[in-house]
N, C-alpha and C positions, 0 to 999 in steps of 0.2 A: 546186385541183389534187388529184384524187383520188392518193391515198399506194397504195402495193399495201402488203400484210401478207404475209409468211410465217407458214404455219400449220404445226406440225410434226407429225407422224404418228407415231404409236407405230412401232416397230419393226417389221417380220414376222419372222414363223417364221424365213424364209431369211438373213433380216439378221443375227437375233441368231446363227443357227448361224456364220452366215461371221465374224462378231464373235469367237464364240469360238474356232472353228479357227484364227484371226488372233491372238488371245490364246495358245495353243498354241505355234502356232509361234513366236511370239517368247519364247517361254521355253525351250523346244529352240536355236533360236539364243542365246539368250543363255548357256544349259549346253554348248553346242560351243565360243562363244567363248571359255570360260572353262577348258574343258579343254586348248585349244590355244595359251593366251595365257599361261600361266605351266607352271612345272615344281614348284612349292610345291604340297604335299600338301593344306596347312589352307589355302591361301586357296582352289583350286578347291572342296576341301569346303565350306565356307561360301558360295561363291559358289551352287554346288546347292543347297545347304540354304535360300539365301535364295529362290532360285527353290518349291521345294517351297512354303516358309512364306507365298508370295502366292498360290500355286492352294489350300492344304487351309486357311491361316488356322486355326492350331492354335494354342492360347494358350500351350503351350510346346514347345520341341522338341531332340531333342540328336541327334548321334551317335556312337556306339563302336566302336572296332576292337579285333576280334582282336588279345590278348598271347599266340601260342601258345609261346612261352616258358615261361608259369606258368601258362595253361589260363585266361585269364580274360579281365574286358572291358574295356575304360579310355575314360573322358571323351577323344574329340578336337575336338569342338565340341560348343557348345549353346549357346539362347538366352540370354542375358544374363547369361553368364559367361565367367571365364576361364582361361587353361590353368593359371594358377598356382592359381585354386580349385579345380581338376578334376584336378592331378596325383596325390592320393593316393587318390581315391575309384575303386573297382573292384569289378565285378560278378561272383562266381564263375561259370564258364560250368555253366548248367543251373538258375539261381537267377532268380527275376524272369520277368518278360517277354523282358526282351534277352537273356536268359543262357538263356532256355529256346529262341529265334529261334537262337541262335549256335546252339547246340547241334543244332538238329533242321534246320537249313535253311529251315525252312517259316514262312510271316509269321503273323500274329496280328491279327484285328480285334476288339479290345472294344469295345462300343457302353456297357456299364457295368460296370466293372473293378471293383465291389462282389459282382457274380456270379462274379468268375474267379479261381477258386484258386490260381491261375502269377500272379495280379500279386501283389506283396511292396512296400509302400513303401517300406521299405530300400534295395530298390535302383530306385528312384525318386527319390531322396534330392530329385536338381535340382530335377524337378519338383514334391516335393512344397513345397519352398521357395518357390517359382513362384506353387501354389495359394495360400497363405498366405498370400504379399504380396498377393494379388490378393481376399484373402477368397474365394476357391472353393476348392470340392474336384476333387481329381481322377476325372472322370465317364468317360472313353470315352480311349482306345488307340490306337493303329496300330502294329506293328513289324514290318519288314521287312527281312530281311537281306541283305548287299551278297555276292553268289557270284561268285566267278571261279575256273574251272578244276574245278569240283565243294569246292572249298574256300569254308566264311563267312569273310568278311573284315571283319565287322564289321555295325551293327543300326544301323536308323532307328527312332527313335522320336520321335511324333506324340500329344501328350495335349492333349486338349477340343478335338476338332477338327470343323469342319463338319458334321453328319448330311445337311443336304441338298445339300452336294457329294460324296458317298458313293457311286458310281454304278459299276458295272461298268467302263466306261470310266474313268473317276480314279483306280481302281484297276489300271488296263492302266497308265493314265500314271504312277501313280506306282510302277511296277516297271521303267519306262523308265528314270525317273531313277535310281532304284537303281543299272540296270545301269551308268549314269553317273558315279557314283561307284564303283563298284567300279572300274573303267577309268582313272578318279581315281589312286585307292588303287596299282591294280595298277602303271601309269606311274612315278608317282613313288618305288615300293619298287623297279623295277627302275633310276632314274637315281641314284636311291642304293646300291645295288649296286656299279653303273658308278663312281660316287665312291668306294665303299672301296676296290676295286680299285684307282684309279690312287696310292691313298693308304699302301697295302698291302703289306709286304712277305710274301710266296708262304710262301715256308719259314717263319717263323715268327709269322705274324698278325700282328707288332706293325708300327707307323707304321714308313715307310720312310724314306729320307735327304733326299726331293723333301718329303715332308710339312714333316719338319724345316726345312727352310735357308724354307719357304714363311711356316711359324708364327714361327719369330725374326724374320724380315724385317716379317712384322705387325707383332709383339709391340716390334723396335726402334724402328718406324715412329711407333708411337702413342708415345716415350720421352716427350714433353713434355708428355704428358696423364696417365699412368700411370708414376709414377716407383717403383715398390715393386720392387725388386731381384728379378730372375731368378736359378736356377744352375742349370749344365749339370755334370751326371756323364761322365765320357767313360770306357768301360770297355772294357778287350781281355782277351780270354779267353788264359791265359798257357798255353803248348807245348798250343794246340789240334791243331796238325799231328800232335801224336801218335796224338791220336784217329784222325784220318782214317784214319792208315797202318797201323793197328793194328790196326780195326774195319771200315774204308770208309767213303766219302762216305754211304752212307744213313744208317746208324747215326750220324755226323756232323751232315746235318740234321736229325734227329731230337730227335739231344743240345743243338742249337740253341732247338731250340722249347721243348725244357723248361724252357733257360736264362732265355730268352722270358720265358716263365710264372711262374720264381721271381723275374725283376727285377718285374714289376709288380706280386707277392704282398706287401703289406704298406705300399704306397705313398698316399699319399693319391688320390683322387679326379680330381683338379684336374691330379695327375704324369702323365706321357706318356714312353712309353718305345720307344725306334726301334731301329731293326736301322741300323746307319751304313755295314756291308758289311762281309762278310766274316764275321770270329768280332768285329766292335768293336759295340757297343753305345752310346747316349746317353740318359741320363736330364732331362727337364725338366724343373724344378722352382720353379713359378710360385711369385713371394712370398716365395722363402725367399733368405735373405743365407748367407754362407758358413757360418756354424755350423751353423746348420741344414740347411745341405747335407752338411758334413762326418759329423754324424749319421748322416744317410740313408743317406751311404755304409759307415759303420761299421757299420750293420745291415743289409748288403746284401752285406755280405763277410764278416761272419758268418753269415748266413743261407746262401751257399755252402759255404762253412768247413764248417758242419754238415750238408749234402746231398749225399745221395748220387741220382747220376743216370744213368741207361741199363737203368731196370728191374732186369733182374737180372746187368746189368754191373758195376753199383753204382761208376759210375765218380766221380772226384772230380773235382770244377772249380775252378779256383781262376783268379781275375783281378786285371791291376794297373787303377788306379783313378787319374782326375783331375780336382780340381775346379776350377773358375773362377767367378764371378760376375760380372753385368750388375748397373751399371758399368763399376766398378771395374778387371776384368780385361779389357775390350774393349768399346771403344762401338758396335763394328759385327757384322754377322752374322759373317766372317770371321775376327775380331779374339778374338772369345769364344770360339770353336771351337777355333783352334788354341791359344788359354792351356789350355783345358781337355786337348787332343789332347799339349802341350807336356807337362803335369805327369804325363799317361800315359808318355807315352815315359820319364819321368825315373824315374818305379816301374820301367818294364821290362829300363833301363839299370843298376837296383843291384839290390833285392832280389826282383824280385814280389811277386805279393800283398799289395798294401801300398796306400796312398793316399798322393795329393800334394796339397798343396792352393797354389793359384796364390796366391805373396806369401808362403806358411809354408814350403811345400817338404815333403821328404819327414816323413810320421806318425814318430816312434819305433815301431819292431815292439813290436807288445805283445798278450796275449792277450786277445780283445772277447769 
């Protein structure tokens, strides 16, 4: 019995093109799914960057956004690192290849970055670490930057990448993606926007009272896994009424935000400080046991004590003060609140100005 064979045929012209407009497109759909399937900033970026890294096969790659805060660049992805190695390193904008893309809008192709004055290994740093493992040097470039609105929002860059995928058109394609992550970029700065906002109070920037009751409820949640003592400061600003009546309600909000501004001046990092309504304030104070809060609060009532506030009203503030700690002083969101809200009221009912501390009771008056 005669057997048939299959013979196979090289490709045509028309094959291979439809091949790669079929390669195309599934990398455009895979960069739409990805912008639509999450609201995370870094994972849509990596997920584009992955797509770039299978059309140029660049042997290494990263990218940066715009810090227009301090005028410079910052690691937010790159190949075969991570954000913990990439959080210190920074590119001045106008410095480097990325810094000089940031700067001028306009992209950059090296074919050998030995000719080009604007590349700086310095600020190649990734890559040049990249090269090194890899025993190569760093030969040819690409940098492109992400624009939205006539504003850069950050640089691609592409080192030892294809020469003979280099084409007019790969360069159309890969200014598509660009726009792709920029769109990235631009999405998720605006749903974090939306997330300060709902987290925010208006008048004086600081965490609002929804944030608050949100983080303790976390933070009692996880108690069994994380037993290191919380404390909350509970503060009211003592005959704020005067202000109002005296000056008016704007000069009032006003005098609010600066209040704002000196509770969180000298706090640690890790502290969070809320507007709780009205002229009362809440400090949270991750890790610390009551001595350690009592402190805080003693340098925070002096820090009023010695400030003067309303510009050239040079008005004085002074508040009563209450502390509670988790545990100890409540095992529930509610519980801890009012111990802390209890030992305010108990300053307000004798001296002002003064601190309570839940289980000690009122401070002796004394000079801090």
């Amino acid at each position: 019995m005669n057997q048939s064979s299959s013979i196979h045929k090289p490709a045509s012209g028309g094959a291979l093109a439809a091949d790669a407009n079929l390669r195309d497109l599934l990398v455009f759909h895979n960069v739409a799914r990805a912008l639509t399937s999450s609201l995370d900033r870094d994972s849509i970026l990596r997920a584009i960057m992955r797509q770039m890294e299978q059309f140029f096969k660049p042997e290494t790659w990263s990218l940066l956004l715009v810090d227009e805060a301090v005028n410079d660049l910052y690691y937010a992805v790159a190949l075969g690192h991570t954000e913990q190695e990439l959080r210190d390193l920074r590119v001045p904008m106008g410095h480097g290849l990325a810094g000089w893309v940031a700067q001028h809008g306009e992209s950059l192709i090296v074919p050998e970055v030995s000719d080009e004055p604007r590349f700086d290994p310095r600020f190649a740093r990734l890559a040049e670490e990249h090269a090194v493992a890899s025993s190569a040097r760093i030969r040819s470039a690409i940098c492109m930057p992400l624009r939205s609105r006539d504003r850069t929002l950050g640089v691609i860059q592409l080192f030892n990448y294809r020469l003979d995928t280099l084409t007019d058109y790969t360069i159309s394609f890969l200014h598509v993606l660009c726009d792709y992550a920029a769109i990235a970029i631009d999405n998720a700065r605006a749903v974090e926007r939306i997330q300060e906002l709902t987290i925010t109070d208006d008048c004086t920037g600081l965490y609002n009272v929804r944030h608050l009751y949100s983080l303790l409820e976390a933070r009692i949640d996880r108690g069994a896994r994380d037993t290191a003592p919380f404390s909350l400061i509970f503060i009211d600003l003592d005959h704020f009424k005067l202000v109002n009546d005296a000056h008016g309600h704007l000069v009032g909000s006003h005098l609010l935000g600066e209040v704002g501004h000196a509770l969180r001046a000298g706090l640690r990092k890790q502290d969070l400080v809320f507007r709780y309504g009205g002229d009362e304030f809440v400090v949270m104070l991750p890790g610390a046991d009551k001595r350690a809060a009592q402190f805080v609060a003693e340098r925070i009532l002096k820090n009023l004590r010695e400030r003067r506030f309303g510009n050239v009203l040079s008005l004085e503030v002074r508040a009563s003060f209450g502390v509670a700690t988790w545990p100890e002083d409540g095992s529930s969101v509610h519980e801890i609140i009012r111990s802390a809200d209890a030992m305010m009221y108990l300053v307000k009912s004798a001296t002002r100005d003064n601190i309570a501390i839940a289980g000690k009771g009122l401070l002796q008056p004394r000079k801090l």
